[in-house]
C-alpha positions as CSV (number, residue, x, y, z in Angstrom):
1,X,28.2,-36.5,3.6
2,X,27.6,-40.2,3.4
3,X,24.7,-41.8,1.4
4,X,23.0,-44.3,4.5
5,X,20.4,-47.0,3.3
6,X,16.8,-45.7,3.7
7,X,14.0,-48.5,4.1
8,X,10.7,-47.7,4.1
9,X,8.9,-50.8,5.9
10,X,5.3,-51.1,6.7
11,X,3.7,-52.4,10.2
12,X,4.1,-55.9,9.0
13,X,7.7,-55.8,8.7
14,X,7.7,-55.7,5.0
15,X,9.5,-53.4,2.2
16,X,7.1,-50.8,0.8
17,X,6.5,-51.8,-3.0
18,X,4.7,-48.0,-4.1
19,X,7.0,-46.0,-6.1
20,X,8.7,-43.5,-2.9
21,X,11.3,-42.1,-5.0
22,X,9.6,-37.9,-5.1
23,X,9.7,-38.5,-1.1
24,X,13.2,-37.4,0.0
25,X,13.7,-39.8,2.9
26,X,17.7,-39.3,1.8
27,X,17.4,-35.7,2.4
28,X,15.7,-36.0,6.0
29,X,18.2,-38.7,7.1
30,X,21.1,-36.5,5.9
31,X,20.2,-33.1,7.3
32,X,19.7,-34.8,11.2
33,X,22.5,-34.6,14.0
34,X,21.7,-38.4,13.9
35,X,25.1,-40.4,13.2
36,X,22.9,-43.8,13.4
37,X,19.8,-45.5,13.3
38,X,16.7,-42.6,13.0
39,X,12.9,-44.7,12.9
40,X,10.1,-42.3,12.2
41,X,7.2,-44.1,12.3
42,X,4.3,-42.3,9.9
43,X,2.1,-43.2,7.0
44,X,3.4,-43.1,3.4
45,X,0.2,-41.9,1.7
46,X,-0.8,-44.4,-1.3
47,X,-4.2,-44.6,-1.6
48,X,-4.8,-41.1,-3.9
49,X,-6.9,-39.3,-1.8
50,X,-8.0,-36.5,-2.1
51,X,-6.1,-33.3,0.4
52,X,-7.7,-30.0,1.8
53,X,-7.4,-28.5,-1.7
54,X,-9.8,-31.1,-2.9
55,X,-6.7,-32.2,-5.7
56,X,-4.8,-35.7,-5.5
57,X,-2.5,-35.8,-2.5
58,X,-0.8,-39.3,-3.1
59,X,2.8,-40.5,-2.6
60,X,3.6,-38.5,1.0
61,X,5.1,-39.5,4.3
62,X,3.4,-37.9,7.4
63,X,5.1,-38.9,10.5
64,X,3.6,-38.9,13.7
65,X,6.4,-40.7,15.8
66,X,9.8,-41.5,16.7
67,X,10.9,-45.1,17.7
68,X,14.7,-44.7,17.2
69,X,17.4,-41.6,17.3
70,X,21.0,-42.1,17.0
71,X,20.4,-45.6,17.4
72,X,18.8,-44.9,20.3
73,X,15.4,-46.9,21.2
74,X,13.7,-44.4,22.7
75,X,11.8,-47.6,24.7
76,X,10.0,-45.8,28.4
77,X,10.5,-42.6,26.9
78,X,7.1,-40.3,27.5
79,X,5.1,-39.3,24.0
80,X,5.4,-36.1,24.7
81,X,9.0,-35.8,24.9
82,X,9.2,-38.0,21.7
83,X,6.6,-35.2,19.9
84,X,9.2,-32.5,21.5
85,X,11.6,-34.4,19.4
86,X,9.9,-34.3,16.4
87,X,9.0,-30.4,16.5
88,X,12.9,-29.4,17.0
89,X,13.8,-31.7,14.6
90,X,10.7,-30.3,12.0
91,X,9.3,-26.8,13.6
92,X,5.8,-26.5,13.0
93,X,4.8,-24.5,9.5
94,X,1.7,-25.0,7.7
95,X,2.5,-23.4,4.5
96,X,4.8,-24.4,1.9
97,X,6.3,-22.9,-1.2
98,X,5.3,-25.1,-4.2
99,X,6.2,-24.3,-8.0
100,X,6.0,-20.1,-6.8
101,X,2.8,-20.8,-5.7
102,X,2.4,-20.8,-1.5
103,X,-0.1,-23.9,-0.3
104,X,-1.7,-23.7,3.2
105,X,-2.3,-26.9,5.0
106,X,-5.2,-26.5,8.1
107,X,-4.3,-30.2,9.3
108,X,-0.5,-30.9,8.5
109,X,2.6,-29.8,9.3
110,X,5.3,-29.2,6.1
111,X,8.5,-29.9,6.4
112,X,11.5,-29.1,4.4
113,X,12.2,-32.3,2.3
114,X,9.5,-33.0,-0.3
115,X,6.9,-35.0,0.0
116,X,6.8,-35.2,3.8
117,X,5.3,-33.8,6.3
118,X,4.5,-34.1,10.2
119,X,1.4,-34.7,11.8
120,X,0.6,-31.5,14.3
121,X,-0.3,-32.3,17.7
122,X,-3.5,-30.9,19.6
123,X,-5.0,-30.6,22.9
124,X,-8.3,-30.7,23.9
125,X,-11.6,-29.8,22.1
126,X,-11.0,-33.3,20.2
127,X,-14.8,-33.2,19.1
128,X,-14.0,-29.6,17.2
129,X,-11.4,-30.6,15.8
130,X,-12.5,-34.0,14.2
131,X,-15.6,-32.1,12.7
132,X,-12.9,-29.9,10.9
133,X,-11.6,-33.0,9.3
134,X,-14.5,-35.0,8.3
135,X,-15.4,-33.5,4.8
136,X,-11.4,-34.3,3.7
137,X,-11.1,-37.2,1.8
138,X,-7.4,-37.4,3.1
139,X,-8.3,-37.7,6.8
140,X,-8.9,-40.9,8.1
141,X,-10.0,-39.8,11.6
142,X,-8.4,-39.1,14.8
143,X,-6.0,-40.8,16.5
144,X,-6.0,-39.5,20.4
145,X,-3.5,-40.8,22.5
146,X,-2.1,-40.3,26.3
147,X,0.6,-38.0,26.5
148,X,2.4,-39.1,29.5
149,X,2.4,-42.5,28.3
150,X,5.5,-44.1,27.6
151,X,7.2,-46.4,24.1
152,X,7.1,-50.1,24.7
153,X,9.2,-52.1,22.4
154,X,7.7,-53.0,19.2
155,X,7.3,-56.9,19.0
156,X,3.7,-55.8,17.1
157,X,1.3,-53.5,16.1
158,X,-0.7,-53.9,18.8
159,X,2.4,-53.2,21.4
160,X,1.4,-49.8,21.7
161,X,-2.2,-49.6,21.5
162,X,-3.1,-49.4,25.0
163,X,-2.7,-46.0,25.3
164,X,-4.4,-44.6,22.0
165,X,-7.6,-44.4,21.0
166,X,-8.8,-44.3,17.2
167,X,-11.6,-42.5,15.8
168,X,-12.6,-43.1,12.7
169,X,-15.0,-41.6,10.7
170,X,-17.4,-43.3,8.4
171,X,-16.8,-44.4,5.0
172,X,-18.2,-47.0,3.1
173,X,-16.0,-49.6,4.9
174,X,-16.1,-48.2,8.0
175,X,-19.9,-47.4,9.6
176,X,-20.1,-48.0,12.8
């Protein structure tokens, strides 16, 4: 199979300096039916935070998005065919085989490539749910966003905010 370039880019259109080499973007890329471009968009993890284990979960990839298939920009396509695409392409599992040992994950998805792992969609009962998160270091917040809402193109950040609302939850730089 032939070896295609992986970048990992952040949202300011810049090459991710953190050491990504134990997260097997190669593997991913190489095991899709995609024959060109693939864009996930997701979060490489850098900030060693703590996960639902309370140990050190640093240096991960969770994606929560598809911008690009088969070089394919999957621009006025709905969110919730994209998150279709992204469940056949990693089938929810939330445990993962680790060193002989099996890990549970409550809030994540595993996938089969190391280090990287999908972001599980919910519905409804948003309140629940972010009070399940709160005491993990890891978790940010929420992020709830309209499912029949459709990809604009990417000039910015801010492109396709319109239709997602953050919720963060307090920390010491974010109290509101």
């Amino acid at each position: 199979m032939n070896k295609y370039t992986v970048r990992v880019m952040n949202r300011h259109n810049g090459v991710i300096t953190s050491d990504y080499n134990n997260v097997d973007f190669q593997g991913l890329y190489n095991d899709t039916e995609c024959n060109g471009w693939l864009v996930l968009c997701g979060e490489f993890l850098n900030k060693n935070k703590k996960g639902e284990d309370g140990n050190s979960f640093n240096l991960k990839f969770v994606i929560f998005d598809i911008l690009v298939y088969d070089n394919d920009y999957l621009i006025g396509t709905k969110l919730i065919d994209r998150i279709n695409m992204l469940d056949k392409m990693f089938p929810e599992t939330s445990t993962l085989v680790f060193e002989n040992q099996m890990k549970s994950f409550a809030h994540l998805n595993v996938t089969r490539y190391e280090n990287i792992f999908k972001a599980p969609s919910y519905g409804g009962d948003f309140q629940a749910f972010y009070k399940s998160i709160v005491d993990t270091d890891l978790y940010e917040g929420l992020v709830l966003k309209r499912k029949l809402s459709t990809l604009s193109p990417g000039f910015s950040e801010k492109n396709n905010s319109d239709w997602q609302i953050k919720c963060r939850k307090p920390t010491k730089n974010y109290d509101f």
